[in-house]
N, C-alpha and C positions, 0 to 999 in steps of 0.2 A: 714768148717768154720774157723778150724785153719790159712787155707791158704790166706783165702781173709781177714783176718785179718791183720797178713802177706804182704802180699801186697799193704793192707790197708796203714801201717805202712810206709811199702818202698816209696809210691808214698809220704806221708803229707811229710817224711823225705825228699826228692829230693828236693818238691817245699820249703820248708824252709829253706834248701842251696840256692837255686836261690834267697830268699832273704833274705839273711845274706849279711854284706858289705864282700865283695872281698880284702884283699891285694895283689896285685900282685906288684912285683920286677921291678925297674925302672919309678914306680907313688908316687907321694910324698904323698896321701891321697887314702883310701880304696875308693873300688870304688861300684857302686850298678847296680843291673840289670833292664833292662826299657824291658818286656819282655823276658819270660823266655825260655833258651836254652831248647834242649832235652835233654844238658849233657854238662858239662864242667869240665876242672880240669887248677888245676895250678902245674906245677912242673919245679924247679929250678928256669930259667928264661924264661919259655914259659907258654902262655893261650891258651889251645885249647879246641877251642866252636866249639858241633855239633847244626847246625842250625836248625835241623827239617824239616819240608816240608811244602813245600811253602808260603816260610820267603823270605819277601822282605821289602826296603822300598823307595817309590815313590810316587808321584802326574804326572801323566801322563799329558803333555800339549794339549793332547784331552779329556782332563776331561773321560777318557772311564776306566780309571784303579788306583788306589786308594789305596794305603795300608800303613802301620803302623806298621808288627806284625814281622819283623824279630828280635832276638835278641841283645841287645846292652849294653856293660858295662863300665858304665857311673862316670864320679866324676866331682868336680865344678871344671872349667875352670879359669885361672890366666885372668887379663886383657890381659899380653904379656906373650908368651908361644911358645914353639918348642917342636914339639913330633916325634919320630922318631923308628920305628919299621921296623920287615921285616915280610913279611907276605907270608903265603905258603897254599896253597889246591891244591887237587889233580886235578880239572877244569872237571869234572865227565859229569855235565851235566850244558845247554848255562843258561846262568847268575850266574850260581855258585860263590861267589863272598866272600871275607873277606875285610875289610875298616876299615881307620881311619873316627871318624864322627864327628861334633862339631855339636850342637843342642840350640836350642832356644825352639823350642816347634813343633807340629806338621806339620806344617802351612813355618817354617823359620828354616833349615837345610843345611848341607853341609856333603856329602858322599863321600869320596877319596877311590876308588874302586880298585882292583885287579880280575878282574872275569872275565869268558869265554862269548865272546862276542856271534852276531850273526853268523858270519864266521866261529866261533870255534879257533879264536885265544886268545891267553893271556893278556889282554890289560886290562892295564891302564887307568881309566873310572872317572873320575869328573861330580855329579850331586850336585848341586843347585839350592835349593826349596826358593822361597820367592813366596807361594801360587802355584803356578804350578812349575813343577821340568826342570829342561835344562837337557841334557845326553851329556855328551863333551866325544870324544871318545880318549886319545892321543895317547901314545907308545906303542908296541906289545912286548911281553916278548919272549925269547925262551923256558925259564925254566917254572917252578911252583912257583916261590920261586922270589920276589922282593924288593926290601927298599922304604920306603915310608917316605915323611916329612910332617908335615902341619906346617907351623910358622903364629902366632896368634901377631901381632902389632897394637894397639889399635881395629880401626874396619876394619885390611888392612890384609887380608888375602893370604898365598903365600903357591903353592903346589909344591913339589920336587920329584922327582923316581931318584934312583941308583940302578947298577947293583952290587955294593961292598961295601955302603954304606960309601962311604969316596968322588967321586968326583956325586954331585947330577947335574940333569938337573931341570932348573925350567919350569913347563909345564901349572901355573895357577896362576894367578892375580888379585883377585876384592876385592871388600868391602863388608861386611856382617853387614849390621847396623841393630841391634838390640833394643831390651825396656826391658829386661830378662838378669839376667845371663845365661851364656851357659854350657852346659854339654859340655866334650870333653872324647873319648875312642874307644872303638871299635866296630865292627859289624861283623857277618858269614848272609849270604844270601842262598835261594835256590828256587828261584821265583819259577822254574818248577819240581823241583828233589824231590826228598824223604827225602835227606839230605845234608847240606853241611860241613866236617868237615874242619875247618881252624886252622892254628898253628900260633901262633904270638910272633914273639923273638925279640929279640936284644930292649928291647926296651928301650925308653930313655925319657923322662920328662923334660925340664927344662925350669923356669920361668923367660924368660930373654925376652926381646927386639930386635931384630933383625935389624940390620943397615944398611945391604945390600940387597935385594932383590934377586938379581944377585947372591949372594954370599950364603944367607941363615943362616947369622951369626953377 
């Protein structure tokens, strides 16, 4: 009795961490969980979330696959905004995945992915959902470990990957019009696996407007 008391105790403890707001280093406002991880911590300037199993999130364009429940931790979104992170998992098993996300609601999303494709390579993956999801497949990594941007200019959205996070390539261009403010943070994925554990550094926040597309600044 003592024990499942005990445990009782550990498990209410865990899920009321998962919703306590977050500060994490390099976000100018605490942040909240929209789905809870299996585990997470923050130390120095790194978040690493273990996903769980079978944590996705997508609207398949054959309406045959449908989900919601991978973890994401989330603050309000500036009108204009640049976010820049590097993200690293060990790519264990295919879709295993860490993202930058910007969120409207269930329905109107955008997912800047790092995750192990079908091939089994490393790549670079942009989905957006406005009711059915796109899969845009772009760069193949060598490593685990990549930089990622999303710059937010009014409703003019632009995605960036670097290998050293100083000279970015830009790999994504459209508009995301919304009726919502948006959430913007991050996500771990692990559509088919047990678990996914992702580490997310270097990251950076700032609320500015972006002038060049091309340039990212």
């Amino acid at each position: 009795m003592k024990y499942l008391s005990f445990l009782s105790l550990l498990l209410c403890s865990a899920a009321a961490l998962a919703q306590a707001p977050v500060v994490l280093p390099g976000m100018p406002r605490p942040l909240m969980w929209q789905n809870q991880p299996a585990s997470f911590y923050v130390k120095a300037d790194s978040l690493v979330i273990n996903s769980g199993a079978k944590t996705d999130m997508f609207r398949d364009p054959n309406v045959t696959y449908n989900t919601d429940n991978a973890p994401k931790l989330l603050m309000d979104a500036d009108e204009h905004f640049v976010l820049t992170a590097k993200l690293h998992h060990a790519f264990a098993t295919k879709w295993d995945g860490a993202a930058l996300v910007l969120i409207e609601d269930s329905l109107q999303w955008l997912k800047f992915c790092f995750e192990k494709d079908y091939q089994g390579s490393h790549r670079v993956v942009s989905v957006f959902t406005n009711g059915v999801s796109d899969d845009a497949n772009h760069v193949a990594a060598t490593g685990k470990s990549f930089y990622f941007k999303l710059a937010k200019a009014d409703n003019v959205i632009t995605l960036y990957t670097s290998t050293d996070g100083k000279k970015w390539l830009l790999v994504r261009h459209l508009q995301m019009n919304t009726r919502q403010p948006l959430k913007v943070g991050f996500l771990a994925q692990s559509p088919l696996g047990t678990n996914c554990k992702v580490s997310i550094t270097n990251i950076s926040y700032r609320p500015v407007k972006i002038k060049d597309p091309y340039v990212g600044e």
